[in-house]
Wavefront OBJ file of the C-alpha trace (Angstrom):
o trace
v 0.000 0.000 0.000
v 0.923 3.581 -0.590
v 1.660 5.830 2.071
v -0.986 7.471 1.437
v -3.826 4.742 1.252
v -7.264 5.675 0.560
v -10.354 3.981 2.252
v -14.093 4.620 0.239
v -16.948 3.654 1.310
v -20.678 3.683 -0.189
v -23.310 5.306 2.138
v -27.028 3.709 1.789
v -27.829 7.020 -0.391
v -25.344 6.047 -2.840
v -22.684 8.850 -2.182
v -19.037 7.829 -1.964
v -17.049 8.664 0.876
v -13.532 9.234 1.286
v -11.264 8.553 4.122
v -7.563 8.261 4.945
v -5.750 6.422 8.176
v -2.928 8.099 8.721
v -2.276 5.669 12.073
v -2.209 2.723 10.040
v 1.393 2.428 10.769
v 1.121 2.308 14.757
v -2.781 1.899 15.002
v -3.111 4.859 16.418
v -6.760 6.382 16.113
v -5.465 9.357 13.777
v -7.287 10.478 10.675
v -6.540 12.377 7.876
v -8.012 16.205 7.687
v -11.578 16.066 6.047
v -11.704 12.557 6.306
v -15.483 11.564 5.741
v -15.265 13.732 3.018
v -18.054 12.987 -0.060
v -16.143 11.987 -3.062
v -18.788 11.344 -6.004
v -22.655 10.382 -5.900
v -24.510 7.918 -7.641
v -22.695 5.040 -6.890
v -25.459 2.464 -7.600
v -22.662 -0.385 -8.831
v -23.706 -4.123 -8.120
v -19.579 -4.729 -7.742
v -17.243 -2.217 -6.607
v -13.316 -3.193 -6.436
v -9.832 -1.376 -6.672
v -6.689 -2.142 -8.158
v -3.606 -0.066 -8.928
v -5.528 3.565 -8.108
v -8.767 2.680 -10.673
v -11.880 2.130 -9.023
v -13.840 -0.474 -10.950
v -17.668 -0.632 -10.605
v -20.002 -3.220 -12.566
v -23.318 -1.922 -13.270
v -26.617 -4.129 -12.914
v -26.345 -4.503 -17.207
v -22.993 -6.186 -16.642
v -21.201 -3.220 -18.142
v -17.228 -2.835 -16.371
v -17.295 1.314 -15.523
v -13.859 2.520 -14.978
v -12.684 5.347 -12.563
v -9.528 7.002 -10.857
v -9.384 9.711 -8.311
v -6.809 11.835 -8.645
v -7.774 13.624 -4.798
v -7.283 9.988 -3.409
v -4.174 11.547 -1.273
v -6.318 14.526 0.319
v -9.800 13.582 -0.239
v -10.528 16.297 -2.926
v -13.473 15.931 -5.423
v -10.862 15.785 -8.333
v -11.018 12.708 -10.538
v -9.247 12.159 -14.015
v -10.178 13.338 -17.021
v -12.623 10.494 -18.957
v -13.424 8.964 -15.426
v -16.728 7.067 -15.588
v -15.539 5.476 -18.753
v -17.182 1.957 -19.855
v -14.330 -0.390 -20.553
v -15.809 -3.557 -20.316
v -19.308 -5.746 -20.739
v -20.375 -8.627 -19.843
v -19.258 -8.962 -16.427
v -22.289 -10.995 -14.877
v -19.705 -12.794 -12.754
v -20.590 -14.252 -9.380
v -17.226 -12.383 -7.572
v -14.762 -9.982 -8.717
v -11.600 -9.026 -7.455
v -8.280 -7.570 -8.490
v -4.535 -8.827 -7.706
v -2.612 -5.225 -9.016
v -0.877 -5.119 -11.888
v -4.199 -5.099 -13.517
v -5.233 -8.499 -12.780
v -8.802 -8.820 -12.114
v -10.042 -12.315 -11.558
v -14.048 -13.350 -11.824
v -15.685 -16.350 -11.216
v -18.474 -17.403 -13.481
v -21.795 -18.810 -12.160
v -20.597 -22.660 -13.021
v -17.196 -22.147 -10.837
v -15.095 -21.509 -13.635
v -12.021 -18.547 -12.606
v -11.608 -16.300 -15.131
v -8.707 -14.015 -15.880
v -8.030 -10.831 -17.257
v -5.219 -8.228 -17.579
v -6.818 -4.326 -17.869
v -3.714 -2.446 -19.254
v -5.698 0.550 -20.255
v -6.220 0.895 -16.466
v -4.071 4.362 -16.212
v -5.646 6.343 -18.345
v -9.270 4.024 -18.568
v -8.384 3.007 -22.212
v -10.368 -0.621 -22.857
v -7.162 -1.838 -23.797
v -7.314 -5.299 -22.571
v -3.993 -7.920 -22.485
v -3.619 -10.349 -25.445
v -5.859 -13.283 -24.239
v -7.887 -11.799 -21.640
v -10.870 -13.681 -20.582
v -9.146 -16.866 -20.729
v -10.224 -19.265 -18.097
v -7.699 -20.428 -15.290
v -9.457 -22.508 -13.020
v -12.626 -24.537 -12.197
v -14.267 -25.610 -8.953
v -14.475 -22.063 -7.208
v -17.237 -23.036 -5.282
v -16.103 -20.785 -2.406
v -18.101 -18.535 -0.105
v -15.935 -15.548 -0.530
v -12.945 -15.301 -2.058
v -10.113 -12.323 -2.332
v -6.363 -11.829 -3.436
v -3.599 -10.696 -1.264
v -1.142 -9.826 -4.259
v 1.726 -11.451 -6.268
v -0.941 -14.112 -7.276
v -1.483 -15.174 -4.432
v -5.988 -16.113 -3.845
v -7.588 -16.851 -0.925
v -10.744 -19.070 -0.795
v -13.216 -20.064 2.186
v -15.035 -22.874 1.749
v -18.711 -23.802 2.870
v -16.785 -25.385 5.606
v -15.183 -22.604 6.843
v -12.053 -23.509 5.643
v -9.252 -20.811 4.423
v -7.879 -21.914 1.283
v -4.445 -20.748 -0.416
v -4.105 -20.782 -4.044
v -0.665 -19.085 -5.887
v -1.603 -18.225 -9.660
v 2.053 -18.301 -11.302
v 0.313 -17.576 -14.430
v -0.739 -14.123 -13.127
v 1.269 -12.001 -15.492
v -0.303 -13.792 -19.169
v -3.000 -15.610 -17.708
v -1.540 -18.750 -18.442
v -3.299 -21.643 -16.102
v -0.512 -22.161 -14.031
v -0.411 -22.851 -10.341
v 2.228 -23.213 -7.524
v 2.973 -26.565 -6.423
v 0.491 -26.914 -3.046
v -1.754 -24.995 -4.402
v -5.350 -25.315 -2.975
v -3.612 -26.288 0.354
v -5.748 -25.732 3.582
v -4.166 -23.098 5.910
v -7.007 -22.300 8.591
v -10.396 -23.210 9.308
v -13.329 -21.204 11.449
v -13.380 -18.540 8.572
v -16.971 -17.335 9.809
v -16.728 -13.678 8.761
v -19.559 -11.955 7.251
v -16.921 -10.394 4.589
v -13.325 -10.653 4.265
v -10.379 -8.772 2.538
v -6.728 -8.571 2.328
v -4.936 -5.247 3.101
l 1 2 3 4 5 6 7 8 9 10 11 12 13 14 15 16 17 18 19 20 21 22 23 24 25 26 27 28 29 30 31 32 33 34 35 36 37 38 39 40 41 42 43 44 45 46 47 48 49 50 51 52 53 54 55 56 57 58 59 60 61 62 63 64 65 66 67 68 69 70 71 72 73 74 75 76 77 78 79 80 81 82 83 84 85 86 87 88 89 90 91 92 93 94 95 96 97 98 99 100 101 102 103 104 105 106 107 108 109 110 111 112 113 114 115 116 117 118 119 120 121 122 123 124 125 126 127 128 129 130 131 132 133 134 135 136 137 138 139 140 141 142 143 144 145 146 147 148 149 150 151 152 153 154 155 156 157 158 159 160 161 162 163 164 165 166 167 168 169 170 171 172 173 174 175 176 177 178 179 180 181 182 183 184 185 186 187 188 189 190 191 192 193 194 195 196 197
């Protein structure tokens, strides 16, 4: 993370709200000036997830809406130029999430993991890595799933169980896995939502 990490969040009435933790480092209950601070409006997204400063939202039409907010640092209402911009369809996936360096992983309805590689996602270009969309995986049956970076998925099971999964193949979205991979490493993973930081 950046030292200067944004948090958003998406109030009932749809407005996005900005906020920065400036004890992250010591835990320390400090907070940036104007944290709280109403960002943007209308944020009526089925999905929302982040990856390398763009803000992706999926709307209910399966459309992929890109954004980036240039007053992430200091909470201003400034966003880049062309923000909003549609760079995708079809994204009726079950879960999304990204793994930086563009990576954005989806699982289909049928379990299938599907990977893609946004390298327009600077300047919110649809310009999409050669063989995006290819599939990577099957069985991702899990209750919630994330990534923690450097390929590197997490999956909890019905069970409970906490799942580790390495995607070597991360960079070309080859379907290639580290040895171990879908190894159990905890169980008791009850949480209502879960995310890596």
């Amino acid at each position: 993370m950046s030292a200067m990490s944004a948090i958003y969040g998406i109030a009932n009435n749809n407005d996005l709200m900005w906020y920065r933790h400036d004890g992250r480092a010591n835990g320390t209950p400090t907070w940036a000036s104007g944290t709280g601070t109403k960002v943007g409006s209308g944020w009526t997204f089925d999905k929302v997830f982040a990856g390398d400063g763009a803000i992706y939202g999926i709307a209910a039409n399966g459309d992929l809406m890109w954004y980036r907010h240039d007053g992430r640092s200091d909470g201003t209402s400034i966003w880049a130029s062309g923000t909003g911009k549609k760079v995708g369809s079809g994204w009726t996936f079950s879960k999304v999430f990204a793994d930086g360096d563009g990576v954005i992983y989806g699982i289909a309805d049928n379990g299938d993991l599907m990977w893609y590689r946004h390298d327009g996602r600077g300047d919110g270009s649809p310009t999409w890595a050669s063989g995006t969309g290819k599939k990577v995986g099957s069985g991702w049956t899990f209750s919630k799933v994330f990534a923690s970076g450097e390929g590197v998925i997490y999956g909890i099971a019905n069970n409970n169980d906490l799942m580790w999964y390495r995607h070597d193949g991360r960079a070309n979205g080859t379907p290639t896995w580290a040895s171990g991979t879908g190894k159990k490493v905890g169980s008791g993973w009850t949480f209502s939502r879960v995310f890596a930081g």
